[in-house]
TORLUMDO-605349 format. One record per residue (C-alpha): x, y, z; residue in three letters. Coordinates in steps of 0.5 Angstrom, whole numbers, padded with zeros to 4 digits, always signed. Example, Ala and Ser with C-alpha at 12.3 -4.5 7.8 and 13.67 -1.06 7.14 Angstrom:
+0025-0009+0016ALA
+0027-0002+0014SER
This chain:
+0221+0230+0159UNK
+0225+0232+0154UNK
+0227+0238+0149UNK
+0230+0239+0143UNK
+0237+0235+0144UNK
+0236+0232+0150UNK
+0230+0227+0153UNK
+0230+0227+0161UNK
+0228+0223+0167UNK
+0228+0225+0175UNK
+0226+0221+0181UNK
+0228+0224+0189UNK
+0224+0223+0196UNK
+0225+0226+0202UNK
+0228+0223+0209UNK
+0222+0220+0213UNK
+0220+0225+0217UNK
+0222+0231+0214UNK
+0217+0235+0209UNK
+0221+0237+0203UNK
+0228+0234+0201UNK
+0234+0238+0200UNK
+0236+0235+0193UNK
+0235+0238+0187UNK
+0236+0238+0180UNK
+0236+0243+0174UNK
+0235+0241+0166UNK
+0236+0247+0161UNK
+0236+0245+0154UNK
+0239+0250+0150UNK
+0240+0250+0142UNK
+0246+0247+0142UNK
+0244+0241+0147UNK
+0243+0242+0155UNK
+0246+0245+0161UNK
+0244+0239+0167UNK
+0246+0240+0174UNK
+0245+0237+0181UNK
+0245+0240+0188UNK
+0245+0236+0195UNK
+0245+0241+0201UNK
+0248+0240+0206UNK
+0244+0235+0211UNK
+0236+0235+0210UNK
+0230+0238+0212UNK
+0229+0245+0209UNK
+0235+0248+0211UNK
+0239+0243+0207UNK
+0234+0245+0200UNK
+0234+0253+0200UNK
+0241+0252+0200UNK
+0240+0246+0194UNK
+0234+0252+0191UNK
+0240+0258+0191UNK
+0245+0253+0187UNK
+0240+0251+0182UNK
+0238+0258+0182UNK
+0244+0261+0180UNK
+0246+0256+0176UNK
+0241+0258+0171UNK
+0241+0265+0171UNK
+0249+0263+0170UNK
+0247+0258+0165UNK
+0251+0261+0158UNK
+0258+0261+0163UNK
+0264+0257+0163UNK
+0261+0251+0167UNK
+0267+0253+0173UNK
+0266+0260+0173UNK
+0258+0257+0174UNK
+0260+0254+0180UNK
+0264+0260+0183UNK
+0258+0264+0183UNK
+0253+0259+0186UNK
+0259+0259+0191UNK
+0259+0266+0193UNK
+0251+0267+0193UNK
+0251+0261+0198UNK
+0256+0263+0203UNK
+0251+0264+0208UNK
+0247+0258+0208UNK
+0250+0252+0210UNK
+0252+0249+0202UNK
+0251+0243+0198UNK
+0255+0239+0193UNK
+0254+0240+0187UNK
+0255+0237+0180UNK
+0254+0240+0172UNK
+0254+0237+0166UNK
+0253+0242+0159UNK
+0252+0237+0153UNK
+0254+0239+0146UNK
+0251+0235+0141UNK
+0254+0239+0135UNK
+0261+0236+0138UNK
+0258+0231+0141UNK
+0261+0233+0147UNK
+0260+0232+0155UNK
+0265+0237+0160UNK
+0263+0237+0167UNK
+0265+0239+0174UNK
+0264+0236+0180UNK
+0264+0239+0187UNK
+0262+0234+0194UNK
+0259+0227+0192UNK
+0254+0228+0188UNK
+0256+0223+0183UNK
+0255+0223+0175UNK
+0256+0218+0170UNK
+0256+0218+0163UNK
+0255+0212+0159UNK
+0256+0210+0151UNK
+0254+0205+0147UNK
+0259+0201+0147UNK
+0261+0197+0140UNK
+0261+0191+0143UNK
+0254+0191+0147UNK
+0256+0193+0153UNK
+0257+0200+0155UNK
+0262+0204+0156UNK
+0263+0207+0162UNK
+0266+0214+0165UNK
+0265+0217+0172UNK
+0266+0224+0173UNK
+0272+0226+0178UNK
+0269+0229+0184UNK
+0273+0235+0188UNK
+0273+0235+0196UNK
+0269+0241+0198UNK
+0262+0244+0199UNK
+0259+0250+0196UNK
+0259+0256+0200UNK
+0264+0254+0205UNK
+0270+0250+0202UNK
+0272+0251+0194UNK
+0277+0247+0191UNK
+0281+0249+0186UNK
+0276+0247+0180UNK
+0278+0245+0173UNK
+0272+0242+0168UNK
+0273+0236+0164UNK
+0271+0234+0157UNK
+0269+0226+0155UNK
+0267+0225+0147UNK
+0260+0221+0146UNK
+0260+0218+0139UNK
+0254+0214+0140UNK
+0247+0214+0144UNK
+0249+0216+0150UNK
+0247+0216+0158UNK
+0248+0221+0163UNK
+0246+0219+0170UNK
+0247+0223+0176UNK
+0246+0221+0183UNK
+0246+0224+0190UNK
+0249+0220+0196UNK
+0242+0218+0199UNK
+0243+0213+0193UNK
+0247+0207+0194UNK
+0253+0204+0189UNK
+0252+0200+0184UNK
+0246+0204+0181UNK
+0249+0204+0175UNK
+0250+0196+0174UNK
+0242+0195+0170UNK
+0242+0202+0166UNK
+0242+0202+0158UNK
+0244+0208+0154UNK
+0238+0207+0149UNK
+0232+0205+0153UNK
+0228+0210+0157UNK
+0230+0216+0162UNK
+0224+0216+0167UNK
+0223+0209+0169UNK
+0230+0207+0170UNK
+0231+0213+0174UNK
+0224+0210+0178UNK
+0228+0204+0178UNK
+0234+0206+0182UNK
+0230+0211+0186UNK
+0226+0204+0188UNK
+0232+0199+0188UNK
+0239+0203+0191UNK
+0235+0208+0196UNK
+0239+0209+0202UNK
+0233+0211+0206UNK
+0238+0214+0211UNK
+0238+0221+0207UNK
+0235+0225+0202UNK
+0235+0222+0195UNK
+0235+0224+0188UNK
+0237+0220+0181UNK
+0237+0224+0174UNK
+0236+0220+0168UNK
+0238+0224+0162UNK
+0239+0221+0154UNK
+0243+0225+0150UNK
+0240+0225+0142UNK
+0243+0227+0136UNK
């Protein structure tokens, strides 16, 4: 899929024996680049996804806000349900920008094309703590894109290493099949979403 500023690629299953996974993920291109989130509710089964629904919901109804002040709303909407972790990249491409924040163990990666050959690698700082029930004290952080870029997020039903294969240039979707296939864990619920950055 793709927008204006933005080409993108998601891959996710569900636990074996359950019919609906409890990850998620949201892609809003906006006109001057993106705002892309990924939601792991707690657990699986339907419970763990109508908490990773609530948080993808508010993220986009709160989309045009500071990315902490995003995450605190999905806090609040979620105290009642048994939280998620959740991670938020917004995507600048008129600065060239990447800023992020990440609560719980959603994993993000950014990479960029490296002048060398081999890219260069950044890995968000993720903060203890799950949404609706424990929340960090948050601040968001920025890393500078100067080159194609790749941005990868993860949620725990994917193993490590997942990032050792992946290309800033070559296409979202079969490298986000690719993973799924290679590094799911296949002890919980699993998503991976590919995102190339244009411009």
């Amino acid at each position: 899929m793709s927008g204006h500023l933005i080409e993108w690629g998601v891959a996710s299953r569900a636990l074996a024996g359950e019919t609906e996974s409890g990850d998620r993920c949201l892609v809003k291109p906006m006109e001057n680049g993106a705002l892309l989130a990924t939601a792991d509710g707690l657990g699986h089964g339907t419970e763990a996804a109508l908490a990773a629904d609530l948080a993808i919901r508010m993220v986009e109804a709160q989309a045009r806000r500071p990315l902490v002040e995003i995450v605190e709303a999905c806090h609040r909407a979620l105290l009642r349900t048994r939280g998620a972790a959740l991670s938020l990249a917004h995507w600048n491409a008129d600065r060239r920008e990447v800023t992020w924040v990440g609560v719980g163990n959603v994993e993000a990666l950014l990479l960029v094309a490296g002048s060398g050959g081999r890219p260069d690698r950044e890995r968000l700082v993720l903060r203890p703590g799950v949404v609706g029930d424990r929340l960090p004290a948050l601040q968001a952080s920025s890393v500078s894109v100067p080159r194609q870029g790749l941005l990868v997020f993860a949620t725990d039903g994917i193993g490590g290493g997942f990032d050792r294969a992946l290309e800033p240039g070559a296409a979202p979707q079969p490298q986000a099949d690719n993973i799924l296939a290679r590094h799911s864990r296949g002890a919980d619920d699993a998503l991976v979403l590919v995102a190339r950055l244009g411009r």
